[in-house]
ROTOR-91736 format. One record per residue (C-alpha): residue in one letter; x, y, z. Coordinates in steps of 0.02 Angstrom, whole numbers, plus 50000, padded with zeros to 5 digits. Layout:
N
  residuo     xx     yy     zz
        a      X      Y      Z
...
This chain:
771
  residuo     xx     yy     zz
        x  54779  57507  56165
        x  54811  57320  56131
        x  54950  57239  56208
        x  55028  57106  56116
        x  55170  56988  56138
        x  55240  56829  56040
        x  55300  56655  56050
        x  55258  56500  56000
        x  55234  56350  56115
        x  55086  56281  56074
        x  54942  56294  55970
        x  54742  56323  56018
        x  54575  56382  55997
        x  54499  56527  56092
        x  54583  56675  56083
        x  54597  56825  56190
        x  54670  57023  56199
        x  54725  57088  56354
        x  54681  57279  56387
        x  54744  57397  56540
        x  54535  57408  56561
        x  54454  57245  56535
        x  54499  57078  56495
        x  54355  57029  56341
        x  54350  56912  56179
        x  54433  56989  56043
        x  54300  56950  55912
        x  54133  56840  55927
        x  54105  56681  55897
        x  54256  56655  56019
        x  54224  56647  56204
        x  54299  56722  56331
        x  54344  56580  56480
        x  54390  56697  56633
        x  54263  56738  56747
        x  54351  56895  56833
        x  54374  57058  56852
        x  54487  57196  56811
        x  54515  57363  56896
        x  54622  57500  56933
        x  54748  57422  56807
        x  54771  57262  56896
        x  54724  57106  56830
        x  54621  56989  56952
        x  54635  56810  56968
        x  54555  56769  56806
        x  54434  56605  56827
        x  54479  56520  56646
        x  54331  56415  56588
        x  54270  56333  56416
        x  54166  56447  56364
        x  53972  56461  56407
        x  53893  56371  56292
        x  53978  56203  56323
        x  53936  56198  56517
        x  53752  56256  56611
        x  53771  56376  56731
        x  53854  56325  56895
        x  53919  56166  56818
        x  54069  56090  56879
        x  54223  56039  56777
        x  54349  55919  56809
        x  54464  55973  56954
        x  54322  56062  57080
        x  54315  56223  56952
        x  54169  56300  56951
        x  54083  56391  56790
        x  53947  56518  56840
        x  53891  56543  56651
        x  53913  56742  56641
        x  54032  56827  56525
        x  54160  56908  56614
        x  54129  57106  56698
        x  54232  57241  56715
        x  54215  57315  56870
        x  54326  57348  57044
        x  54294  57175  57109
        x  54413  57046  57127
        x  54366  56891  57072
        x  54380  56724  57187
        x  54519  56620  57179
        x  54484  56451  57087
        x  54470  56312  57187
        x  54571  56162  57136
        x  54601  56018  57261
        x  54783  56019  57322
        x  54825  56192  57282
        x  54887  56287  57440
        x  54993  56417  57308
        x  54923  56598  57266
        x  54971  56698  57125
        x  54975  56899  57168
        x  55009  56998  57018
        x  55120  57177  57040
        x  55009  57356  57012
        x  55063  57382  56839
        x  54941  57433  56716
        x  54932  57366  56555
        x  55080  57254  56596
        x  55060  57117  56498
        x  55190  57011  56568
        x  55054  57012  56717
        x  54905  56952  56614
        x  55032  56812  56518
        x  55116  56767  56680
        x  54923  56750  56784
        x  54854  56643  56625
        x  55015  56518  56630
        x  55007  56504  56809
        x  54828  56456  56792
        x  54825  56346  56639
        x  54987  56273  56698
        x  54906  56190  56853
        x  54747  56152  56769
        x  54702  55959  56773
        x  54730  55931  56629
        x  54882  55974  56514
        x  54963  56132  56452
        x  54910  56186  56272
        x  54956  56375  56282
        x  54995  56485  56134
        x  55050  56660  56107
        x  55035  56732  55932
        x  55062  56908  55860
        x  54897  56938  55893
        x  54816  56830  56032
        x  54858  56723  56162
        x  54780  56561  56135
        x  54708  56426  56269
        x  54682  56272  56191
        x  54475  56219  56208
        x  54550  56048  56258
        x  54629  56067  56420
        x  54512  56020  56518
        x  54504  55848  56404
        x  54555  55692  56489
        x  54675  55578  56432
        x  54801  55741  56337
        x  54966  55707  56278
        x  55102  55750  56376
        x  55242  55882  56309
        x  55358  55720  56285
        x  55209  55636  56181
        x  55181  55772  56070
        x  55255  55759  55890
        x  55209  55761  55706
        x  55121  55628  55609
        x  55206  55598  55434
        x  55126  55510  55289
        x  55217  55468  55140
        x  55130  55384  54990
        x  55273  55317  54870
        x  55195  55277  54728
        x  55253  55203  54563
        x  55208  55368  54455
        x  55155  55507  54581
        x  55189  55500  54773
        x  55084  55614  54895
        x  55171  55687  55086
        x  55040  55740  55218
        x  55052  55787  55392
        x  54967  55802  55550
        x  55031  55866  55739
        x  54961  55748  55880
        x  54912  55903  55972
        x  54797  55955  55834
        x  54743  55792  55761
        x  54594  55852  55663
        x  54692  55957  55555
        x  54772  55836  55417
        x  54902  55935  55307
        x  54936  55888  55118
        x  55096  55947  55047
        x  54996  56037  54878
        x  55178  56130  54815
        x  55314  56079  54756
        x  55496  56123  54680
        x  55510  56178  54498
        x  55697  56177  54512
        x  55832  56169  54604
        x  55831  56357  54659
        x  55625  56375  54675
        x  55550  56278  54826
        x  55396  56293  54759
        x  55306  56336  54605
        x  55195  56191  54565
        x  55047  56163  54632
        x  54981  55973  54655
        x  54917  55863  54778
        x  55062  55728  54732
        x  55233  55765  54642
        x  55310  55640  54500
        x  55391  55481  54559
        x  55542  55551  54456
        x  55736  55570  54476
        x  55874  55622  54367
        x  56066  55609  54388
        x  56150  55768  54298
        x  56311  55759  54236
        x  56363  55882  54376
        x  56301  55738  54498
        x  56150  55847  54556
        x  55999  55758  54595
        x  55824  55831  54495
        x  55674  55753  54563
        x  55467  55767  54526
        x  55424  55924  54446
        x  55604  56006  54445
        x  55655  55893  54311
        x  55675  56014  54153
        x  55536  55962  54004
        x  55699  55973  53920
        x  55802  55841  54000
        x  55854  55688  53878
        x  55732  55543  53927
        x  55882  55413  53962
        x  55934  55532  54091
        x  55761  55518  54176
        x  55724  55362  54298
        x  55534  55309  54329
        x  55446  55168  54404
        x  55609  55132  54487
        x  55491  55064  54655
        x  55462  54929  54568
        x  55628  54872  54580
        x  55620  54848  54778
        x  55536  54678  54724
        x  55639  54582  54610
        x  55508  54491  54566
        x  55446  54641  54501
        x  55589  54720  54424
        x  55594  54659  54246
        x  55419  54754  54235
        x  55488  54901  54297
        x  55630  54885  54161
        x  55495  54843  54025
        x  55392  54989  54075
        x  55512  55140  54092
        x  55542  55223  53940
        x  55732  55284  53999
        x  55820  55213  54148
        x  55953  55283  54121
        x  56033  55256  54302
        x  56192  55167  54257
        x  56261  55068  54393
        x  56142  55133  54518
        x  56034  55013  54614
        x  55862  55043  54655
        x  55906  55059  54851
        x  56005  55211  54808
        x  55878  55263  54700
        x  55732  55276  54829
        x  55833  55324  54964
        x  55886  55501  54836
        x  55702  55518  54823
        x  55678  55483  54981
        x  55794  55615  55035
        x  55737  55742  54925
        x  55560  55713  54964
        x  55618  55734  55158
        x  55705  55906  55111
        x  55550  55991  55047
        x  55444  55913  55192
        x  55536  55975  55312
        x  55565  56161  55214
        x  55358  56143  55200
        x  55339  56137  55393
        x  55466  56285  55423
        x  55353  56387  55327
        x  55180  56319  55403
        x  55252  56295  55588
        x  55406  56404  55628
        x  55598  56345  55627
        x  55587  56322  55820
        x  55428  56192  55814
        x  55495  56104  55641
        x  55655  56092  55726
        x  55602  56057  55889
        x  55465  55937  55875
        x  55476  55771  55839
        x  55437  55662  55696
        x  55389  55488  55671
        x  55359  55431  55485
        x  55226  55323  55433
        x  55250  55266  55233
        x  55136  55147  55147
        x  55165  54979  55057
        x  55080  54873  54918
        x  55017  54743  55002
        x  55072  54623  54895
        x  55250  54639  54898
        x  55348  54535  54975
        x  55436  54554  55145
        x  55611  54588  55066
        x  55542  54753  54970
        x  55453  54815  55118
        x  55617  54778  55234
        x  55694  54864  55076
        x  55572  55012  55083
        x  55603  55047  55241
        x  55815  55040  55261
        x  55803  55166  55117
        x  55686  55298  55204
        x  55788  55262  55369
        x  55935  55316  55250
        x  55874  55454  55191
        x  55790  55522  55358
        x  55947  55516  55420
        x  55878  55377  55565
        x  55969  55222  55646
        x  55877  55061  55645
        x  55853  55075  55828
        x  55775  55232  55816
        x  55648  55141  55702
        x  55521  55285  55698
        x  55460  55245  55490
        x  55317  55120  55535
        x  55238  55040  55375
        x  55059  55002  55325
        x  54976  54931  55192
        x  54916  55049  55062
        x  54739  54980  55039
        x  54724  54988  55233
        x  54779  55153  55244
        x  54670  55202  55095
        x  54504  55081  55206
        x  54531  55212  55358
        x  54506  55360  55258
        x  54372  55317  55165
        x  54289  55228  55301
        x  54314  55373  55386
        x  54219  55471  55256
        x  54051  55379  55254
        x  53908  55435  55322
        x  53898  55321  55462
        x  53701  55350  55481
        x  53677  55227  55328
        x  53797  55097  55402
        x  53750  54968  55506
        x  53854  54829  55593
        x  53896  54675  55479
        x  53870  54777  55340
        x  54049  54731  55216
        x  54139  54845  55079
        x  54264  54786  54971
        x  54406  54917  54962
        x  54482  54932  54799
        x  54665  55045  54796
        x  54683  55079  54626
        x  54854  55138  54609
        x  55000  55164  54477
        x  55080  55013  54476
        x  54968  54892  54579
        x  54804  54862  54632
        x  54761  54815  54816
        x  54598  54735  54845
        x  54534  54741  55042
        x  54364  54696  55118
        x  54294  54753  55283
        x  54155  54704  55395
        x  54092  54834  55517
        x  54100  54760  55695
        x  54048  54914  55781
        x  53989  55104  55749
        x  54021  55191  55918
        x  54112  55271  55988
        x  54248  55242  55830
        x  54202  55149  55687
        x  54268  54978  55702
        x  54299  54854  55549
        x  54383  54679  55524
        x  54454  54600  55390
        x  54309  54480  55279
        x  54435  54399  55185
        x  54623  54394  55177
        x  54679  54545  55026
        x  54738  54519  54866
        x  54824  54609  54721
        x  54902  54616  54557
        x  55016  54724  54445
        x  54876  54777  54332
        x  54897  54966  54386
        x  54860  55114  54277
        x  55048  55126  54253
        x  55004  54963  54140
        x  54886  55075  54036
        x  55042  55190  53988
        x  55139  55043  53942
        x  55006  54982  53821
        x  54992  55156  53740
        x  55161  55177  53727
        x  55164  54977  53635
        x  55043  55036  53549
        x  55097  55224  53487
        x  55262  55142  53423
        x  55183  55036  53327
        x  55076  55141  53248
        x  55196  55291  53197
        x  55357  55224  53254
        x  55409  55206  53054
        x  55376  55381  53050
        x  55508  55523  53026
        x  55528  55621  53179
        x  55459  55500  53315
        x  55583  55466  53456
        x  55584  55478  53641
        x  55544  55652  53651
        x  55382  55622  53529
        x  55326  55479  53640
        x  55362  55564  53823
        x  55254  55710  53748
        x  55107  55600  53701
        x  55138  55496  53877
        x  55102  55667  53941
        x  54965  55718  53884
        x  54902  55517  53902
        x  54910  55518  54080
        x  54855  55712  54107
        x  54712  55712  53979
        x  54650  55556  53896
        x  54661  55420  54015
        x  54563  55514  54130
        x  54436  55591  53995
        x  54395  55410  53936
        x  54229  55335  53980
        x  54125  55194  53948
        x  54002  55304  53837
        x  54140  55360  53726
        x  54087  55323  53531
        x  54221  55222  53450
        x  54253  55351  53313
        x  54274  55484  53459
        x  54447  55561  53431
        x  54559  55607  53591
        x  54730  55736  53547
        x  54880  55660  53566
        x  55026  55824  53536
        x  55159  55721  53428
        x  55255  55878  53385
        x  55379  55866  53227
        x  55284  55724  53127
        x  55233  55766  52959
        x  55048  55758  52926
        x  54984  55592  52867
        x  54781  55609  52839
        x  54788  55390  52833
        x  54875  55375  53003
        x  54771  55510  53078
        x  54910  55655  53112
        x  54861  55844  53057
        x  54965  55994  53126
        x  55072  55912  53235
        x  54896  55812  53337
        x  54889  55636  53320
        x  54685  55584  53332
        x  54676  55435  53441
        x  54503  55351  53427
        x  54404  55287  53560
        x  54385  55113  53477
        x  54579  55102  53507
        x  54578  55181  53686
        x  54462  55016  53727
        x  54594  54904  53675
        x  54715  54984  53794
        x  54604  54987  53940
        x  54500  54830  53925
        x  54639  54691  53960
        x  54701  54793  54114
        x  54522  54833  54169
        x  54500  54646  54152
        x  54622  54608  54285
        x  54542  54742  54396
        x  54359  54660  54389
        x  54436  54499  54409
        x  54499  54548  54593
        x  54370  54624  54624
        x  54237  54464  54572
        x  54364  54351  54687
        x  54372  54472  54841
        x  54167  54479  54837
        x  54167  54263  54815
        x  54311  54265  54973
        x  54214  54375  55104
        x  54092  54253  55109
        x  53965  54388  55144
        x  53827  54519  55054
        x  53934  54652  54977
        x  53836  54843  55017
        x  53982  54939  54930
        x  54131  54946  54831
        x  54254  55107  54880
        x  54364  55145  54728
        x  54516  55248  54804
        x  54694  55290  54717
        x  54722  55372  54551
        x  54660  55233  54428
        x  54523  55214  54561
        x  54467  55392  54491
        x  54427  55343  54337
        x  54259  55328  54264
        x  54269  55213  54129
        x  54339  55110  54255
        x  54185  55130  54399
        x  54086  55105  54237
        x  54152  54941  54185
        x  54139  54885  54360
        x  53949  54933  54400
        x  53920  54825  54216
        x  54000  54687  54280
        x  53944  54682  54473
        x  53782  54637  54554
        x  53659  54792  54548
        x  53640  54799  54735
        x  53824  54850  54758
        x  53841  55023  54764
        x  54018  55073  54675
        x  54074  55231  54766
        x  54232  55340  54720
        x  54276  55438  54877
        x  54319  55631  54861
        x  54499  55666  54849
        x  54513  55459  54814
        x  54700  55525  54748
        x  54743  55563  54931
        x  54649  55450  55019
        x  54815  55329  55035
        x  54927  55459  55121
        x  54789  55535  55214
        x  54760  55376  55285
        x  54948  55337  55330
        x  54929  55479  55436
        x  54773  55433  55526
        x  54846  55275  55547
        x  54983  55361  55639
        x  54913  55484  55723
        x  54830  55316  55798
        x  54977  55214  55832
        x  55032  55365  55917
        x  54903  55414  56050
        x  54783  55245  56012
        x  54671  55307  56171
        x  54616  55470  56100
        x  54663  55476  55912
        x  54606  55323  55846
        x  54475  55344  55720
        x  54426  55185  55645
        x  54497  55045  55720
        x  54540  54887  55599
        x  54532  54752  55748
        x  54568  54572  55668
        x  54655  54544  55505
        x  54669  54400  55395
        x  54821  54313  55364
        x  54883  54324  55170
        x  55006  54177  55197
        x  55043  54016  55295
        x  55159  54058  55432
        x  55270  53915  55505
        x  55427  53820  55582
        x  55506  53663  55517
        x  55552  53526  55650
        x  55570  53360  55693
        x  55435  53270  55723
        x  55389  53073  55745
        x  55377  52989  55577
        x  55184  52925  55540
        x  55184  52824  55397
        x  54995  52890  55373
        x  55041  53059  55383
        x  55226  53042  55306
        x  55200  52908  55161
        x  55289  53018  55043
        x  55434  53076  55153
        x  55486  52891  55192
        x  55666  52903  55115
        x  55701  53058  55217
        x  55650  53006  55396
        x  55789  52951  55523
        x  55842  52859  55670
        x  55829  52979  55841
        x  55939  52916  55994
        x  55842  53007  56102
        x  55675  52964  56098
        x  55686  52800  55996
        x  55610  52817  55857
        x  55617  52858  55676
        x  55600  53057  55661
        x  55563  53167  55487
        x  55576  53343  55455
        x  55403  53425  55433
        x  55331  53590  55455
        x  55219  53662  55586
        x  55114  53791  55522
        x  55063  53909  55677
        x  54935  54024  55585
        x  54890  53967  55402
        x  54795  54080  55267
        x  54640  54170  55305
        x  54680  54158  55516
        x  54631  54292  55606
        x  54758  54394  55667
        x  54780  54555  55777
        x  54914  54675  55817
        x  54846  54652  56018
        x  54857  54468  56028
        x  55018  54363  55962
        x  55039  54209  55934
        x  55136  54083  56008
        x  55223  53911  55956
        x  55345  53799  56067
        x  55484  53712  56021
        x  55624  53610  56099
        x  55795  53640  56048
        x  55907  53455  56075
        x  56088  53422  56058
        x  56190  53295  56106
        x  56318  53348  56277
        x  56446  53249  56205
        x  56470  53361  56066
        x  56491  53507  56187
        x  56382  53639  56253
        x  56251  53752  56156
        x  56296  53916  56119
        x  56164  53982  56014
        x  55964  53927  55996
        x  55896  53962  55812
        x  55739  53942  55728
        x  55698  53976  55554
        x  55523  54052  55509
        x  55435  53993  55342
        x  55295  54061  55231
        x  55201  53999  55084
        x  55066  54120  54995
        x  54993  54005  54876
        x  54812  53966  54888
        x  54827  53777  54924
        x  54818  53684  55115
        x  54969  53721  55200
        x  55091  53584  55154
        x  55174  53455  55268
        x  55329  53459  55222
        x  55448  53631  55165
        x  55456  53627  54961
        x  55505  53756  54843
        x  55330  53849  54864
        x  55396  53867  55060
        x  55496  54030  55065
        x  55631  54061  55209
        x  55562  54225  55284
        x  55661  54266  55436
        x  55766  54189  55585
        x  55731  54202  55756
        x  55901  54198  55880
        x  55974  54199  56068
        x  56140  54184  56136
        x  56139  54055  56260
        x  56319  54043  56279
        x  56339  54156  56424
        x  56192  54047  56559
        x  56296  53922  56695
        x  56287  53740  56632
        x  56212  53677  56771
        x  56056  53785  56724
        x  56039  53724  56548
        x  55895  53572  56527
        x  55961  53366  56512
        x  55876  53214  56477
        x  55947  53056  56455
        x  55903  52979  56300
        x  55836  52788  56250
        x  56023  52758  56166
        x  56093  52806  56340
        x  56160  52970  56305
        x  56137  53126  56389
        x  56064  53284  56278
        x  56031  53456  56325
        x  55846  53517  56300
        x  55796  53697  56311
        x  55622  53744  56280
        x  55590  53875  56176
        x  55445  53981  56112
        x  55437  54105  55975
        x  55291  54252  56001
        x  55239  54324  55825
        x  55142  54505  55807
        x  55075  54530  55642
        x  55047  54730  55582
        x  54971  54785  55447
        x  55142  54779  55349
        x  55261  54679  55429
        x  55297  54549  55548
        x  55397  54551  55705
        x  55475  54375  55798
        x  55529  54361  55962
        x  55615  54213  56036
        x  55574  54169  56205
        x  55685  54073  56314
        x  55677  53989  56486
        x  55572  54161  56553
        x  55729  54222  56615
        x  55797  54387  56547
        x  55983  54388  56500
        x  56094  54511  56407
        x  56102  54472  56229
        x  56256  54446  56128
        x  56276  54492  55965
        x  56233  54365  55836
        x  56391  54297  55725
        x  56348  54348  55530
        x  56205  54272  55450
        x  56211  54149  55322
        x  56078  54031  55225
        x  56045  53863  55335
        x  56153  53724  55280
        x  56080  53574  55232
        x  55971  53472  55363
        x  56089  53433  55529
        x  56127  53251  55571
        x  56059  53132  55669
        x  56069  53220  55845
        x  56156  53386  55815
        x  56064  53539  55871
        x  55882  53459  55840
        x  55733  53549  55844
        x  55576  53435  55885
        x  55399  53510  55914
        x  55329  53520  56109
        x  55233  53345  56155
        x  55099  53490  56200
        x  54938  53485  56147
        x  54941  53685  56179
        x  55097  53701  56070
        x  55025  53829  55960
        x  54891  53900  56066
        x  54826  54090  56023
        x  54864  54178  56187
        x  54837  54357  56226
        x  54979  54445  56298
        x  54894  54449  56474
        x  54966  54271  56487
        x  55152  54320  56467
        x  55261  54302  56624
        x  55306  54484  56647
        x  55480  54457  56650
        x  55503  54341  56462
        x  55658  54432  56369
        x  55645  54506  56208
        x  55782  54437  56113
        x  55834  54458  55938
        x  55709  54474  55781
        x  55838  54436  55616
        x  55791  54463  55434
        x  55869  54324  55308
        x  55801  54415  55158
        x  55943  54535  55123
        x  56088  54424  55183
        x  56107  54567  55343
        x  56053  54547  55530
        x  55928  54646  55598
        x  55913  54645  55805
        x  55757  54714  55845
        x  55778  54723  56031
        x  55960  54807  56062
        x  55927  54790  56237
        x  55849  54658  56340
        x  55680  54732  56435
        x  55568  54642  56541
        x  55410  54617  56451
        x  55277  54748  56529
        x  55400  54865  56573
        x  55502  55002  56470
């Protein structure tokens, strides 16, 4: 008789049946890791293994254990005790047989003073030992947790899922709600990027909206709002707001929230309440790349709302979606026909924009590893666009016609973005006809309607798609002309990226050598990829899978300061320079750009710029040191001086108030007066999706303060009063790796200007290296 017991700690591979007579495999191809024998009811020291196959005979595994190669026998011997260095402690079990808290109890004692680290599980059938124990380099307990990947897209968004312990095993959330009583009932690899206020004030969302529902109750492309310089296309796109006085923060963070629900109902069901409540998670949710900093700050506030998460938690980590999208398909190729310095252009074709990427392989073992050609690029030209052109273009042609409303053209959107769009080729004859249903018109052989079908030809399906499809090649020309390098393949991931009139009009319009591939599952390849991309961040040692090593900058990065006027240099800024007291001279403000467009960059080396912050000791002590971070992502030279092209982008602060005068920096100046002078630096770490600032002061940590409320800078200061001048360095904005830091530099406080709110980044000072 089998004797079984249950639990669930952990989760494994090999699985094994305990009887009062033997201790054997349960079922081939699994095999059995205990080299021991069982008699007389007792189980013997069992001698756990991986199985035979992996190791020769008498080969030794980590720890001094020793594999002899045979299965195991049942007979009256007692096997040896293992042999692991540092263990003095025995384990006798009592004469019970068949007791399977004995044969649980020997195999936990065992596996829980193996080398390496615990992965022990207990089903209603087996008892699992995970093939990896013996691995170096495991997580601990405290490391373990599960790997979220949300795509929020602008018509469909996709949730995946992966547990660091099992890494390999990538999860797509494939059903979803049909109401607001049925947790599932619809099956799809991504659910509707939908919400609806009822008048009861419930929330519908995706496919638990009601076909039914009036369409200015339902609210769509409403991520497009996060940018306002996006929004008014939003608004022109969606056929029915219909959200009132909401904003689009409230807005995402609903869907958000509802999205969260079902994800974490989903992993109840896959995992058990105990894990799913249990286990950690960390969130990592993807990003166009070319938004702007304020929608991804935006993007993320909302998911922190709606995960129920405080800032300083901070476990929702951004990435870009066309990087996210690069891992997983990169991850897909057949890496025997790659070579290094081979490039592909990565094209994430989504609903509402289109991310362009390209990728030179640096390395192929042991991970893949790729850098950044050129710096990305993108455009609203996604196949969201398409929908808004056949909408234009079905009003126009029946709008006049009794019978067509909202409910007429949110059918034929349907069946549009279901059917058509993605039936619609290259080859298609221009008198082809695609169905469009456009229920409740009256037949009208001229304008093509017969029993309720309106008979859309294929000449007038190329005038929707060509001007978008333009757009797309254009990118895609410009990304091949940037890398500066042979292009061996274009990767075509993301919903519009399916398409095959789309690959079509690309292969006409590329050179011939280029191979245009469309991944499989290219509709999950973004979310799958946010979670690779954690599961990486997480564990980078053992779960990194292709490793993006240097990026390129997509804007000028910078600081404005004072600097010594050069009429060369300065010609134009002549009526703004000024006298300065304390080095003698006339002085204008210009900006200092520490990484321009197309820099490298990488997440393991920051970057570093020094600055002095003056003011005069007359007008009383500092209290604060500030420094305002620029960016400008047009294509021209970085300009000299800030104009309206130069966007504020954040504000880097300390609280100095609280350090003894007779520590803080003086110089006497050429007027005679005395001025303090701190020097500063500011370290900047660029990710895939956002940007983190740290101001560095005096390498001495200090407890921070918190900040006053932030406001826009006023005008330029006077004369003397709290000046910022650049280092006399030469080294002033050397690239240094983090090696060089003094181990003991505070972190002190990172602050967003976008929103008009402070964000402190480090709540706590911690010396750097430690913590």
């Amino acid at each position: 008789m089998v004797v079984e017991e249950r639990d669930s700690i952990l989760h494994g591979f090999w699985s094994f049946r305990y009887r009062s007579e033997d201790l054997r495999p349960s079922a081939p191809p699994r095999k059995t890791i205990a080299n021991g024998d069982v008699g007389r009811g007792r189980l013997a020291q069992p001698q756990l293994m991986p199985p035979a196959p992996l190791l020769p005979a008498s080969a030794t595994t980590p720890g001094g254990l020793q594999h002899s190669g045979r299965p195991a026998r049942a007979d009256a011997r007692r096997a040896t005790r293992p042999v692991r260095p540092g263990d003095s402690s025995g384990f006798i079990p009592p004469d019970a047989p068949g007791d399977l808290s004995t044969a649980a109890a020997r195999v936990a004692h065992y596996v829980g003073n193996l080398p390496g680290r615990m992965a022990l599980r207990r089903s209603s059938t087996h008892l699992y030992v995970s093939k990896q124990y013996i691995e170096p380099g495991r997580l601990l307990m405290s490391e373990q947790r599960i790997i979220v990947g949300i795509d929020f897209g602008t018509t469909y968004s996709g949730v995946a899922w992966a547990e660091t312990q099992r890494p390999d095993r990538r999860v797509a959330v494939n059903s979803w709600p049909i109401s607001t009583s049925a947790r599932e009932g619809e099956s799809s690899d991504k659910v509707p990027t939908k919400l609806r206020y009822t008048k009861c004030s419930d929330v519908q969302w995706g496919f638990a909206i009601p076909d039914t529902a009036p369409q200015d109750e339902v609210i769509e492309w409403f991520k497009l709002n996060l940018d306002p310089s996006l929004e008014q296309v939003s608004q022109d796109a969606a056929t029915g707001m219909g959200r009132g006085s909401l904003g689009a923060d409230r807005i995402v963070t609903d869907y958000m929230s509802a999205l969260n629900e079902h994800l974490i109902y989903t992993l109840r069901q896959k995992l058990g309440d105990a894990v799913a409540r249990n286990m950690p998670l960390e969130f990592v949710v993807t990003v166009p790349a070319i938004w702007s900093d304020l929608a991804k700050d935006r993007t993320r506030k909302a998911c922190q709302r709606a995960f129920g998460l405080s800032a300083s938690q901070c476990p929702v980590h951004l990435v870009s979606e066309p990087e996210a999208a690069a891992i997983y398909a990169l991850h897909g190729l057949d890496h025997h026909g790659l070579q290094v310095d081979d490039t592909m252009v990565v094209v994430d074709a989504g609903g509402g924009t289109v991310d362009l990427i390209s990728y030179t392989i640096t390395g192929l073992k042991p991970i893949l590893q790729v850098e950044e050609a050129a710096p990305g690029t993108g455009a609203l030209c996604g196949s969201t666009f398409l929908n808004m052109r056949f909408a234009k273009f079905l009003k126009a042609k029946l709008g006049n016609e009794e019978g067509f409303d909202d409910e007429v053209l949110a059918e034929a959107l349907e069946a549009f973005e279901k059917k058509v769009k993605r039936q619609y080729t290259l080859g298609a004859d221009p008198d082809d006809s695609f169905v469009i249903p456009v229920g409740g018109l009256a037949n009208n052989k001229a304008l093509g309607i017969a029993r309720g079908r309106y008979a859309l030809k294929g000449s007038d399906l190329n005038t929707i798609f060509e001007p978008v499809v333009l757009q797309v090649i254009k990118l895609i020309e410009d990304q091949i002309s940037a890398s500066g390098a042979p292009v061996k393949a274009i990767l075509l991931v993301g919903g519009f990226g399916a398409s095959q009139y789309l690959k079509e009009r690309i292969r006409a319009a590329v050179d011939r050598r280029i191979q245009i591939l469309q991944p499989p599952n290219a509709w999950q390849a973004v979310v799958q990829g946010a979670v690779m991309k954690g599961l990486a961040n997480s564990a980078p040692e053992q779960l990194t899978l292709v490793q993006v090593q240097n990026r390129k900058a997509r804007k000028h990065y910078g600081t404005e300061w004072r600097t010594k006027y050069d009429p060369k240099l300065h010609s134009h800024l002549k009526n703004r320079r000024h006298w300065c007291g304390l080095d003698g001279c006339y002085k204008v403000y210009g900006m200092e750009w520490f990484i321009q467009r197309g820099d490298r960059v990488s997440e393991n080396e920051p970057f570093f710029t020094s600055f002095v912050w003056t003011g005069l000791v007359s007008q009383g002590r500092i209290q604060r040191i500030k420094m305002d971070i620029y960016c400008d992502q047009t294509q021209r030279d970085a300009p000299v001086a800030r104009d309206d092209n130069v966007q504020l982008l954040s504000r880097v602060e300390a609280d100095v108030s609280h350090i003894p005068e007779h520590q803080l920096a003086r110089r006497l100046g050429r007027d005679g007066q005395w001025y303090y002078e701190l020097r500063c630096r500011i370290e900047a770490v660029y990710l895939s999706a956002s940007t983190r600032y740290t101001l560095l002061y005096n390498n001495f940590p200090f407890p921070p303060s918190p900040p006053p409320p932030l406001v826009i800078p006023p005008p330029l200061p006077s004369d003397d009063d709290g000046i910022i001048q650049n280092t006399p360095k030469p080294n002033q904005n050397q690239h240094q790796p983090k090696s060089s830091i003094p181990s003991i530099l505070p972190s002190l406080f990172v602050r967003s200007l976008k929103d008009g709110s402070r964000q402190d980044v480090a709540a706590a000072l911690k010396p750097r290296g430690r913590g």
